[in-house]
Biopython code that builds the backbone (N, CA, C, O; Angstrom):
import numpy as np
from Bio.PDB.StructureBuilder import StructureBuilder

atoms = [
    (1, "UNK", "N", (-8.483, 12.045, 12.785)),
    (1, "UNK", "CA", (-8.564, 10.608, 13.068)),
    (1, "UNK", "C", (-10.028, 10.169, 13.070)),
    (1, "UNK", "O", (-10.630, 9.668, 14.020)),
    (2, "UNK", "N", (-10.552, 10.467, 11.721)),
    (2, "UNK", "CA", (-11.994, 9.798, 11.898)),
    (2, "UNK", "C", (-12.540, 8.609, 12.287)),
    (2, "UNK", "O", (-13.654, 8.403, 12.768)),
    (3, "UNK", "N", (-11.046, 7.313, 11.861)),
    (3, "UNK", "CA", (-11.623, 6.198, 12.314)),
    (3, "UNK", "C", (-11.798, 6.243, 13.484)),
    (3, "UNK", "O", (-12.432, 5.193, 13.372)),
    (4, "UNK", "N", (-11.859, 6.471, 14.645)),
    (4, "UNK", "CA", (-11.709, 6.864, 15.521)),
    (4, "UNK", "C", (-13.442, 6.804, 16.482)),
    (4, "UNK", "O", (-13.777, 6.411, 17.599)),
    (5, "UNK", "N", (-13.988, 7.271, 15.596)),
    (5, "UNK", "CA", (-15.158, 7.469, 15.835)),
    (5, "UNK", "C", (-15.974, 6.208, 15.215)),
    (5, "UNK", "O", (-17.204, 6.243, 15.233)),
    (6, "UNK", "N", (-15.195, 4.948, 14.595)),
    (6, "UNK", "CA", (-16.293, 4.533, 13.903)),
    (6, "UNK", "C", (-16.833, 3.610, 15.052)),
    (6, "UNK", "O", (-16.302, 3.564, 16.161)),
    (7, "UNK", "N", (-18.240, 2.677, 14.588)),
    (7, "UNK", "CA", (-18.429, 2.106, 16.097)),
    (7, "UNK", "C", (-17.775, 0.543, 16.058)),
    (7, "UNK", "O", (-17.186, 0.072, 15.084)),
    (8, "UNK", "N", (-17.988, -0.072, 17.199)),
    (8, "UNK", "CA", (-17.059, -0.990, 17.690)),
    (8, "UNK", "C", (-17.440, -2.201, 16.456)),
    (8, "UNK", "O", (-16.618, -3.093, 16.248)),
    (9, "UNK", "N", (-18.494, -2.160, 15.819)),
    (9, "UNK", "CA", (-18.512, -3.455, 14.579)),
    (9, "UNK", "C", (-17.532, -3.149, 13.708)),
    (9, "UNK", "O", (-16.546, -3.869, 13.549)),
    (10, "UNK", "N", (-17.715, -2.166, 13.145)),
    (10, "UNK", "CA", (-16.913, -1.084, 12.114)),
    (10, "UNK", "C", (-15.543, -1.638, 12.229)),
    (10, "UNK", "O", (-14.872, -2.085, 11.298)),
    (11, "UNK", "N", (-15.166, -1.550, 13.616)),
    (11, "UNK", "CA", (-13.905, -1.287, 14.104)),
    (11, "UNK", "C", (-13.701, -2.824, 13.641)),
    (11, "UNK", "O", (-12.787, -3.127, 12.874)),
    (12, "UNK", "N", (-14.431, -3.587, 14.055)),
    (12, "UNK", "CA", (-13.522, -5.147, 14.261)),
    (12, "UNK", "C", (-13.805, -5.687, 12.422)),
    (12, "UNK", "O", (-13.110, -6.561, 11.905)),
    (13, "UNK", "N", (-14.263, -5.391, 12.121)),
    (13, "UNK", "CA", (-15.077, -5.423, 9.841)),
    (13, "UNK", "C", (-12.903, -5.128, 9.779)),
    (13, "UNK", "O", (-12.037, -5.996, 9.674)),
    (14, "UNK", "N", (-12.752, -3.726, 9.886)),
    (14, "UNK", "CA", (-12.118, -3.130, 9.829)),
    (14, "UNK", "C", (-10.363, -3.516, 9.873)),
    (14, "UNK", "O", (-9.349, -3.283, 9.215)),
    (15, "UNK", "N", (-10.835, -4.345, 11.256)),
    (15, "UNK", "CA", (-9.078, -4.749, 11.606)),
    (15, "UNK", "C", (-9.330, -6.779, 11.149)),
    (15, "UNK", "O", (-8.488, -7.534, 11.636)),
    (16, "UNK", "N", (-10.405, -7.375, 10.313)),
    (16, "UNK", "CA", (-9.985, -8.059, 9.727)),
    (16, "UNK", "C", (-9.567, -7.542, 8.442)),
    (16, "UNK", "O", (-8.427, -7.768, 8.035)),
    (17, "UNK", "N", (-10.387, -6.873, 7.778)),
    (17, "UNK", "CA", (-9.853, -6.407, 6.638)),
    (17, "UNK", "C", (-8.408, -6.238, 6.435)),
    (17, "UNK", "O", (-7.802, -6.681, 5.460)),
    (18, "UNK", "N", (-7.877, -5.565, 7.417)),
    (18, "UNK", "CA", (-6.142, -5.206, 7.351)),
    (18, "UNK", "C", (-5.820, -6.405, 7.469)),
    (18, "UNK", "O", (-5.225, -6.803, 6.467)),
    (19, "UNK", "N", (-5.998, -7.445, 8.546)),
    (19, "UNK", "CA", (-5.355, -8.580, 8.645)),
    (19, "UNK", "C", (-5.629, -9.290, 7.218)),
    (19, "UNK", "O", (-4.676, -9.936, 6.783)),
    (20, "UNK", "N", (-6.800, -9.259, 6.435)),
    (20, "UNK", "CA", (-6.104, -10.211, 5.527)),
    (20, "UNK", "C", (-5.471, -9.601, 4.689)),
    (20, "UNK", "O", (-4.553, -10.137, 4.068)),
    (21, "UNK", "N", (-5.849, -8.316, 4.499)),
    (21, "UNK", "CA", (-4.758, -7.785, 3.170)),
    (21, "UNK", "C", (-3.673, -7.559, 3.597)),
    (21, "UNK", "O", (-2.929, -6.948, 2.830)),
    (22, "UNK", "N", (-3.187, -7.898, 4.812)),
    (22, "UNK", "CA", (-1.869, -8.342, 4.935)),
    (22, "UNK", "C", (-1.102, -9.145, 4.909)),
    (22, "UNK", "O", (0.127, -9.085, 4.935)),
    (23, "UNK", "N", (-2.126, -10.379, 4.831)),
    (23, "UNK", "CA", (-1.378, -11.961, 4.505)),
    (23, "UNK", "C", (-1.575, -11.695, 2.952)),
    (23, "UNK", "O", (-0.553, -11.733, 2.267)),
    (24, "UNK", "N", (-2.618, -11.467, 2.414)),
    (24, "UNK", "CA", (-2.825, -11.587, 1.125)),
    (24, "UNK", "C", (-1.145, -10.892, 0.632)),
    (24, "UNK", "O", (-0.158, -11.523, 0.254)),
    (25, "UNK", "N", (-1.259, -9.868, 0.756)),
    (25, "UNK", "CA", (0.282, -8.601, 0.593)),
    (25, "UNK", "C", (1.684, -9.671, 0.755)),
    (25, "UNK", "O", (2.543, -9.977, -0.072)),
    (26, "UNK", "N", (1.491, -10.078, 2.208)),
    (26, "UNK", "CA", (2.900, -10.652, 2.732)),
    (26, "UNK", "C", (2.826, -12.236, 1.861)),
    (26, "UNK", "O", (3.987, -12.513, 1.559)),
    (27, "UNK", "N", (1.874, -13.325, 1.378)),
    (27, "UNK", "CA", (1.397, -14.176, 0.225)),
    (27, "UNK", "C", (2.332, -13.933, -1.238)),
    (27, "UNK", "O", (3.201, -14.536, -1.867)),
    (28, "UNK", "N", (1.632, -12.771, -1.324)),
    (28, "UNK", "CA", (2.099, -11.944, -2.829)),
    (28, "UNK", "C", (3.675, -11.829, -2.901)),
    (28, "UNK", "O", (4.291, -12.294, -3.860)),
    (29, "UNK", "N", (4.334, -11.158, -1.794)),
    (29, "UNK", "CA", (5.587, -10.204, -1.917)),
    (29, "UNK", "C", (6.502, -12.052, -1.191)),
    (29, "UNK", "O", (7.523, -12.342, -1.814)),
    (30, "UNK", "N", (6.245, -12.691, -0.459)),
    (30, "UNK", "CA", (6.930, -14.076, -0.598)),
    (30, "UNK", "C", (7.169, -14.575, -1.816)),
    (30, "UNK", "O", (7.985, -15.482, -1.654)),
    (31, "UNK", "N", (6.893, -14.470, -2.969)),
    (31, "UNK", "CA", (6.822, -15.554, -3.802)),
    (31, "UNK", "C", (8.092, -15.759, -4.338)),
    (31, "UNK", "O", (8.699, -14.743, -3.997)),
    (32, "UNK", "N", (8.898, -16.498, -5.005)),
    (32, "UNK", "CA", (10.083, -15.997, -6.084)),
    (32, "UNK", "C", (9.988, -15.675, -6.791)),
    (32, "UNK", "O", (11.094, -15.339, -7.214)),
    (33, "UNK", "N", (8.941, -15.369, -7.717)),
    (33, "UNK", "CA", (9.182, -14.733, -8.929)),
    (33, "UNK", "C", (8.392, -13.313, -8.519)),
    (33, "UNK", "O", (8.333, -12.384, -9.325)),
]
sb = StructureBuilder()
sb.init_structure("model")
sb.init_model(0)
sb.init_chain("A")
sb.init_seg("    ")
for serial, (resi, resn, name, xyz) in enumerate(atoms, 1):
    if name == "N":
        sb.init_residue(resn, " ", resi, " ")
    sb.init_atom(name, np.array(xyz, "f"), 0.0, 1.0, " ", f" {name:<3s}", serial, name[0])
structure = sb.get_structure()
């Protein structure tokens, strides 16, 4: 669990990143076609 160790900026860079590539993802996989 390396992330684990990263430091607390890292960490928060980190858990926006997921948050948007998860709207971006959940954006994408909504669409109808």
């Amino acid at each position: 669990m390396a992330f684990l160790n990263v430091p607390q900026g890292h960490w928060q860079i980190w858990q926006q990143m997921k948050k948007v590539a998860w709207k971006s993802w959940w954006h994408v996989e909504s669409k109808p076609w």
